[in-house]
C-alpha positions as CSV (number, residue, x, y, z in Angstrom):
1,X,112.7,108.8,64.1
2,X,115.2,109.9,66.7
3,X,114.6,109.1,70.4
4,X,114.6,112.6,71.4
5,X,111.6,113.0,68.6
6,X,109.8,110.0,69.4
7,X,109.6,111.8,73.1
8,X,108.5,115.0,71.7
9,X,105.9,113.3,69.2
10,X,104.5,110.9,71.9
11,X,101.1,111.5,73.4
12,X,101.0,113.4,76.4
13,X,100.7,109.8,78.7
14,X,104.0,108.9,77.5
15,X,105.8,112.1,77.1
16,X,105.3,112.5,80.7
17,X,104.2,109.9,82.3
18,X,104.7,111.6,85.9
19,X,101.2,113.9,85.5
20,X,99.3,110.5,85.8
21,X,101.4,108.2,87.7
22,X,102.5,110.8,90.8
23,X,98.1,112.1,91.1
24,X,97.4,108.3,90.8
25,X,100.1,107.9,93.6
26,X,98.8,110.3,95.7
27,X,94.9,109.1,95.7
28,X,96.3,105.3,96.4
29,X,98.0,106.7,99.6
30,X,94.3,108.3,100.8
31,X,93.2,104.5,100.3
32,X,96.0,103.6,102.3
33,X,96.0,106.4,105.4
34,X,92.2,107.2,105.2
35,X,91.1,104.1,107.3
36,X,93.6,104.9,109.8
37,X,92.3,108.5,110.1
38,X,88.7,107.0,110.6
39,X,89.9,104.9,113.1
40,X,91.6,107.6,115.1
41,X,89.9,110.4,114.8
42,X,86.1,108.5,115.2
43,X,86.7,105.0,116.2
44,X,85.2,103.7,113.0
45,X,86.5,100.7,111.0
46,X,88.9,98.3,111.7
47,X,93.1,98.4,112.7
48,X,94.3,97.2,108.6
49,X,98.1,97.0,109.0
50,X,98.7,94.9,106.2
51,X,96.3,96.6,103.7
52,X,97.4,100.5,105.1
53,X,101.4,98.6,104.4
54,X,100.3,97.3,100.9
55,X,98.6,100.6,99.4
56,X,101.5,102.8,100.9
57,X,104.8,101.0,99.5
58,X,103.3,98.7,96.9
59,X,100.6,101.2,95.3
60,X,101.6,104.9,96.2
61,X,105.4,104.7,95.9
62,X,105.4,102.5,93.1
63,X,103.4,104.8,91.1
64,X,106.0,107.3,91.7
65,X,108.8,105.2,91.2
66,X,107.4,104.1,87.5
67,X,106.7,108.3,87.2
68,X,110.0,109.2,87.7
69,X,111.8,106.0,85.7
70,X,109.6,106.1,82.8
71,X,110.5,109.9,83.1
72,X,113.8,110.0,83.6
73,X,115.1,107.1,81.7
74,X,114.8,107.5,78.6
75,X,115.8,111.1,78.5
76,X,119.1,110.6,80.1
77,X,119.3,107.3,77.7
78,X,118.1,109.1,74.9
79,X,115.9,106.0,74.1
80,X,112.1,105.2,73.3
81,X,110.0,106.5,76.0
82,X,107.0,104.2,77.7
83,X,105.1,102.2,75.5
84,X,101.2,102.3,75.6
85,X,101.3,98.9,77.5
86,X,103.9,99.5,80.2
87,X,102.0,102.8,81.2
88,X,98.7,100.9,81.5
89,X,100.5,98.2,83.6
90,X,101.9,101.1,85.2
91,X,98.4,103.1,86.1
92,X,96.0,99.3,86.3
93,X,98.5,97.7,88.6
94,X,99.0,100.0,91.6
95,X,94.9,100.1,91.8
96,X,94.4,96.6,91.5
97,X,97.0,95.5,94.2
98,X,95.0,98.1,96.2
99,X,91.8,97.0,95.7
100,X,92.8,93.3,96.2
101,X,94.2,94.1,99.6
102,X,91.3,95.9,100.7
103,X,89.5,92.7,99.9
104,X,92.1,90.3,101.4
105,X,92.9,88.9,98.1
106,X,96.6,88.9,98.8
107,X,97.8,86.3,96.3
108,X,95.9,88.9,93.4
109,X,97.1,91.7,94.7
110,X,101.5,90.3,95.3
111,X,100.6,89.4,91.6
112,X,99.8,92.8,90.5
113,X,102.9,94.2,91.9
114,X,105.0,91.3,90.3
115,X,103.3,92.0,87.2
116,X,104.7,95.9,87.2
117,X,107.9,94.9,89.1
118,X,108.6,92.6,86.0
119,X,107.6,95.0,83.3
120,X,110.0,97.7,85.2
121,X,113.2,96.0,85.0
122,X,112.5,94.9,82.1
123,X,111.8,98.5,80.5
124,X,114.6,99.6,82.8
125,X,117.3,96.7,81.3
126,X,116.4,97.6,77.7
127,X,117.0,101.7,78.1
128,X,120.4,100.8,80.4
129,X,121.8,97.9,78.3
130,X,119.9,97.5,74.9
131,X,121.7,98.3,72.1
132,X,119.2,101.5,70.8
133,X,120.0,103.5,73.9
134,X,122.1,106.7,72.4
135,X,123.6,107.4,76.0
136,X,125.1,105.4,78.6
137,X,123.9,105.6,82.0
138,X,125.8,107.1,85.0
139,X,127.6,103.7,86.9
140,X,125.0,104.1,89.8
141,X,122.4,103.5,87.6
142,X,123.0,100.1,88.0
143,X,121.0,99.8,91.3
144,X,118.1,99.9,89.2
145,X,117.9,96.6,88.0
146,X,119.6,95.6,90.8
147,X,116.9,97.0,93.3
148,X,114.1,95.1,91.1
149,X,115.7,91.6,91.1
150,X,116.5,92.3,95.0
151,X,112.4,92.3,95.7
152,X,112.1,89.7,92.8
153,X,114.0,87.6,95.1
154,X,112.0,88.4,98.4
155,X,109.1,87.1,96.6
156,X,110.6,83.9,95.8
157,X,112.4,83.8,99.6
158,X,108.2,84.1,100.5
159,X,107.1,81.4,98.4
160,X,110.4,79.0,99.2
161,X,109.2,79.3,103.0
162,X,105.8,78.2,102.3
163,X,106.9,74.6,101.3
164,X,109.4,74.5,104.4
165,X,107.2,75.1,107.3
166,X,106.9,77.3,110.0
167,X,110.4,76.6,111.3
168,X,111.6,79.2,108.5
169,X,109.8,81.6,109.2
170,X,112.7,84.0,109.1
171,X,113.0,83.2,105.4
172,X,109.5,84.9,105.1
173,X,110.1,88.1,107.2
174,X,113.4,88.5,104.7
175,X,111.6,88.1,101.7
176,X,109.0,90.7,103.1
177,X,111.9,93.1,104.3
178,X,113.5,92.8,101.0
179,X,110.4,93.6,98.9
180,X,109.4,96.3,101.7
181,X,113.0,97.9,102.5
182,X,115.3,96.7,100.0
183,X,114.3,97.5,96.6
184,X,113.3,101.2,97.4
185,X,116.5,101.7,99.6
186,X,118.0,100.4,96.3
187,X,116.5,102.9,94.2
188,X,117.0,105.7,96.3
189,X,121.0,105.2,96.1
190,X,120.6,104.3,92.0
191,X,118.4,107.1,91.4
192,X,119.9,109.8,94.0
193,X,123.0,109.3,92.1
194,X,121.7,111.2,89.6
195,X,118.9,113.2,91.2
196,X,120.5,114.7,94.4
197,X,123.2,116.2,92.7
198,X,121.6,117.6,89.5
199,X,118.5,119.3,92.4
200,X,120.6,120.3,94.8
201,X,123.3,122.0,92.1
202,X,122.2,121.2,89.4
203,X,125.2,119.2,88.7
204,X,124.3,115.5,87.1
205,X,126.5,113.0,87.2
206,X,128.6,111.8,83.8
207,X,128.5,108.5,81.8
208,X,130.2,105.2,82.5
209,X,132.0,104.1,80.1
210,X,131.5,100.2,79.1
211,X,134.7,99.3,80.5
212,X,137.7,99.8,82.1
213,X,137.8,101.8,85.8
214,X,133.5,102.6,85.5
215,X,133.2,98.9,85.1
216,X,134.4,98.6,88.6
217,X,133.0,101.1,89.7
218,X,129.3,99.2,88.5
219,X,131.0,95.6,90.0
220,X,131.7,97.8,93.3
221,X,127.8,99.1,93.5
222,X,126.3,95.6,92.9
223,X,128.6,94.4,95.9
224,X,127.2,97.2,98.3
225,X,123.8,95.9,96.9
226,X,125.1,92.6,98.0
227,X,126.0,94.0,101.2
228,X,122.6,95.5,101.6
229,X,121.0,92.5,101.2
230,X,122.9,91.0,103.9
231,X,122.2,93.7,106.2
232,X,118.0,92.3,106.4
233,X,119.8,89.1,107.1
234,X,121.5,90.2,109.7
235,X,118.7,91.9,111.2
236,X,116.3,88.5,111.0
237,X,118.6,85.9,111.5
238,X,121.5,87.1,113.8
239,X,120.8,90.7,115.7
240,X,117.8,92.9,114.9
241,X,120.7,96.2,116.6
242,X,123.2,94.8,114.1
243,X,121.5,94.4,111.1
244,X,119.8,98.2,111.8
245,X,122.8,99.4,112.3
246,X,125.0,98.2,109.5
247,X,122.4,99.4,107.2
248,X,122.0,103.2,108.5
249,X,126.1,103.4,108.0
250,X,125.9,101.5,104.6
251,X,123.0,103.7,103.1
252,X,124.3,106.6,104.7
253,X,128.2,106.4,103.3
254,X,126.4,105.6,100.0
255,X,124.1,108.4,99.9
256,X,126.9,110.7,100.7
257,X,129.0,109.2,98.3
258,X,126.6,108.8,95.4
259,X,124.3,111.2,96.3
260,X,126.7,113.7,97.4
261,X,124.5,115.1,99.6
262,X,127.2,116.5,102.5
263,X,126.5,119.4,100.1
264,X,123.6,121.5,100.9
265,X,121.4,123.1,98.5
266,X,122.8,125.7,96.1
267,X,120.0,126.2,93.5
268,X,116.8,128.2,94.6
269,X,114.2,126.4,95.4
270,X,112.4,125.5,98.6
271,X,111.6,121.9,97.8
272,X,115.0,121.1,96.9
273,X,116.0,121.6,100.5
274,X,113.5,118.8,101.4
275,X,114.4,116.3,99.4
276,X,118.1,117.0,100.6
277,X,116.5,116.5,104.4
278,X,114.8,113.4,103.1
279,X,117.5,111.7,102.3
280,X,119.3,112.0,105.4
281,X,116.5,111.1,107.8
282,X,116.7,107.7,106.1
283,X,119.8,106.5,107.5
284,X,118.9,108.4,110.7
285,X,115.8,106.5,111.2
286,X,118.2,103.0,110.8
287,X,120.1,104.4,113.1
288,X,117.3,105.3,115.7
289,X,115.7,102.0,114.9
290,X,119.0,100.3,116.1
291,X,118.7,102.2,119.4
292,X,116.0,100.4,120.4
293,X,115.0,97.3,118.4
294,X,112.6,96.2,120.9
295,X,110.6,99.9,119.3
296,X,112.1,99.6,115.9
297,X,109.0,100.9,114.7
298,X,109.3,104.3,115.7
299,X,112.7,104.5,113.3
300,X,110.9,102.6,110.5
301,X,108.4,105.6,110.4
302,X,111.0,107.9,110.0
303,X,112.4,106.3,107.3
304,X,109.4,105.2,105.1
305,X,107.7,108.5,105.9
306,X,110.0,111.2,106.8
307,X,112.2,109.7,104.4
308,X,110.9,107.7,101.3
309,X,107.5,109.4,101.1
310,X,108.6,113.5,101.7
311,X,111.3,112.4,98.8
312,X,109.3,110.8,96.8
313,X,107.0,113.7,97.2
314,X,109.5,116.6,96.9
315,X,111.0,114.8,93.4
316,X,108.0,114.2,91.8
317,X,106.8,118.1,92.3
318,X,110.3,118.5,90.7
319,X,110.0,116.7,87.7
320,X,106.6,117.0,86.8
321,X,106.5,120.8,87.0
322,X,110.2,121.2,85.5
323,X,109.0,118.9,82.6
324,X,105.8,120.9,81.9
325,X,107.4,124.3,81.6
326,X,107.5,126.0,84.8
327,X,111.4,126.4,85.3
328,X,110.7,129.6,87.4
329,X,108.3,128.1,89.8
330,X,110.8,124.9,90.4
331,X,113.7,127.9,91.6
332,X,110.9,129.9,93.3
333,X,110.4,130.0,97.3
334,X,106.3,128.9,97.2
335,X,104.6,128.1,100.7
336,X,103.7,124.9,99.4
337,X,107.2,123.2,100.1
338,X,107.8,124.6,103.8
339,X,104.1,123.9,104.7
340,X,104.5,120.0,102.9
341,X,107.8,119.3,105.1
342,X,106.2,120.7,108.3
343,X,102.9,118.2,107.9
344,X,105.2,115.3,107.7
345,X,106.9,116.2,110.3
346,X,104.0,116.0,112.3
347,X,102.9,113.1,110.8
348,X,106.4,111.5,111.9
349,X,106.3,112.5,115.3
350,X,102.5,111.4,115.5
351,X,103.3,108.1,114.1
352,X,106.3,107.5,116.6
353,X,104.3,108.4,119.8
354,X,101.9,105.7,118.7
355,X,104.5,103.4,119.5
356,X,106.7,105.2,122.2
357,X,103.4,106.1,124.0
358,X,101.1,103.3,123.4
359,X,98.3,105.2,125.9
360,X,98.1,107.9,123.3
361,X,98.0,105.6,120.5
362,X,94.8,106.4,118.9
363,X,95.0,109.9,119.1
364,X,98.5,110.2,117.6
365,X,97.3,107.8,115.0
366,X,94.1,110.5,113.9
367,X,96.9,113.3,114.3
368,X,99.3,111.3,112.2
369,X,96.9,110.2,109.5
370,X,95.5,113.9,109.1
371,X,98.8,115.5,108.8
372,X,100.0,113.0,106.0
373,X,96.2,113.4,104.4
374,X,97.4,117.3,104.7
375,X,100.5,116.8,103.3
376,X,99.8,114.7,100.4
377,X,96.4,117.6,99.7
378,X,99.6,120.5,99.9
379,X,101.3,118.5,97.3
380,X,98.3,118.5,94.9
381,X,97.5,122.1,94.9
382,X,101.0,123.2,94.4
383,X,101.4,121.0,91.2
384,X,97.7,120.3,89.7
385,X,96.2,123.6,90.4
386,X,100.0,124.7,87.6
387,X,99.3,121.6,85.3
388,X,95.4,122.5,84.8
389,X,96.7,125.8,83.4
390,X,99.7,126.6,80.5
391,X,102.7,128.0,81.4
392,X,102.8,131.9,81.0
393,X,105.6,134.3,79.7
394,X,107.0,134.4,83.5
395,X,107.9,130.9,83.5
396,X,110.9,131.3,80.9
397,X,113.9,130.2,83.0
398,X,115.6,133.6,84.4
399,X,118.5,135.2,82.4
């Protein structure tokens, strides 16, 4: 059986994966912003930085990032989708982690997200380099096991400053930054190669060929990884401004270079202009970060939420609803997208004035919380209330 059959034959799960994974996703990042809205809005609870950190990166945005790569892949590969196993790492993972941090059990819950890191690259490595994969990869494709092994290493920076003592301390807040910041910054360049072209235009990148000048141009994006990396230690080891700053102008000339995204939106389609946004507040929220280290905070937000979550977000509505048949409502102007990009604005702005204006801060964080809680509740009626019905007639892609 063909790859492109065993896709079509698979059970729904691993057909596409991103119905599952991108809901899961979602109702990990309540965990995660619910006890923040609690504690804003009625003063109940406790402040849970680390857990609210955990659920967000290591449990919502993972679940999309397995979505879209266990979507994704193997199409453009024309290889094996998911296995059985690998989407029940990918759907038991993300919940444990969640549940162990809510419980303090941070050693189960890092081994949880090594556990789906691991089974990532590896799924990632065999559609990208095995030998069954009927289609090479676009060159920028390479950030993808590249991204993985870059949070791989944080881990081990972590553990490696355990047995040295509270004198390396800075090894630790790398190895955090680099599982954190790195691998997803990673993926955004890898994956945006591909993505923000074929949304915004609909114009995918081509193959690399195994050798000659596409080899070079896969040995040039593993030194910019390289130089990513260095960036974080920069930022912990030599100057918080330099570090920031090198890394809004490296992500940004590789986004525009990659991603091509000095081009704005030419296909209809409402979300397609917010993930084009989303991509440039990242770099803009390095760059505000660098402003003011002392408040780097405030540009963090913008990048993780303004950023990485409206992306993540505006892809995933993209790819789930284009896979399941509604090719008229991905090109369509629905409220949902303008009303999703206004919430996290808010939440943004809400989320910064907790740190620019610490007397307001538990008010902005109950505005903040509830916007994203919006947000997130926008996303899920525009794609469940579509993917609890079957396409009709009207959904045929116009002539």
């Amino acid at each position: 059986m063909s790859a492109p059959e065993a896709i079509a034959t698979a059970p729904l799960w691993r057909r596409e994966p991103g119905r599952f994974l991108f809901p899961l996703g979602v109702l990990l990042s309540w965990a995660g912003v619910g006890p923040w809205f609690l504690l804003g809005a009625f003063d109940v609870g406790i402040h849970r930085g680390v857990f609210h950190s955990m659920a967000q990166i290591q449990g919502f945005m993972m679940c999309f990032v397995a979505g879209f790569l266990f979507t994704a892949l193997p199409r453009r590969t024309q290889s094996l989708p998911p296995a059985a196993w690998e989407m029940t790492v990918a759907l038991v993972a993300p919940v444990g982690l969640t549940v162990a941090a809510w419980f303090k059990l941070l050693v189960v819950a890092q081994a949880c997200w090594g556990v789906m890191v691991l089974m990532l690259l590896a799924f990632a490595c065999r559609r990208l380099f095995g030998s069954s994969a009927g289609r090479r990869a676009p060159n920028c494709f390479v950030w993808i096991p590249a991204s993985f092994t870059i949070a791989i290493a944080g881990a081990a920076l972590i553990g490696v400053q355990r047995g040295l003592g509270v004198d390396w301390f800075w090894i630790h807040e790398l190895g955090k930054m680099l599982i954190l910041q790195g691998m997803l910054l990673g993926l955004v360049i890898g994956v945006g190669g591909l993505v923000f072209p074929l949304i915004t235009h609909g114009d995918p990148p081509g193959d690399g060929a195994p050798s000659g000048r596409d080899a070079w141009l896969r040995a040039g994006h593993l030194l910019a990884a390289a130089l990513l990396v260095g960036t974080f230690a920069l930022e912990v080891n030599v100057s918080a401004r330099l570090g920031l700053g090198l890394r809004a102008a490296l992500v940004g000339a590789l986004l525009i270079g990659v991603g091509r995204i000095w081009r704005v939106p030419k296909v209809p389609g409402w979300h397609r202009w917010l993930a084009w946004g989303s991509a440039w507040v990242i770099p803009l929220g390095y760059a505000v970060a660098a402003f003011d280290p002392a408040r780097k905070q405030a540009g963090l937000h913008m990048v993780f939420v303004g950023g990485l979550g409206l992306l993540v977000l505006a892809v995933g509505a993209h790819v789930v609803l284009a896979h399941a048949g509604y090719q008229r409502t991905v090109r369509a102007r629905n409220w949902e997208a303008p009303a999703l990009g206004l919430l996290i604005l808010v939440t943004v702005v809400a989320r910064s004035l907790m740190i620019l204006r610490p007397e307001y801060r538990q008010e902005s964080m109950a505005v903040a919380a509830a916007a994203f809680l919006g947000a997130t509740l926008v996303w899920l009626i525009f794609v469940m209330r579509r993917l609890l019905t079957t396409p009709g007639p009207d959904e045929a892609p116009a002539p």
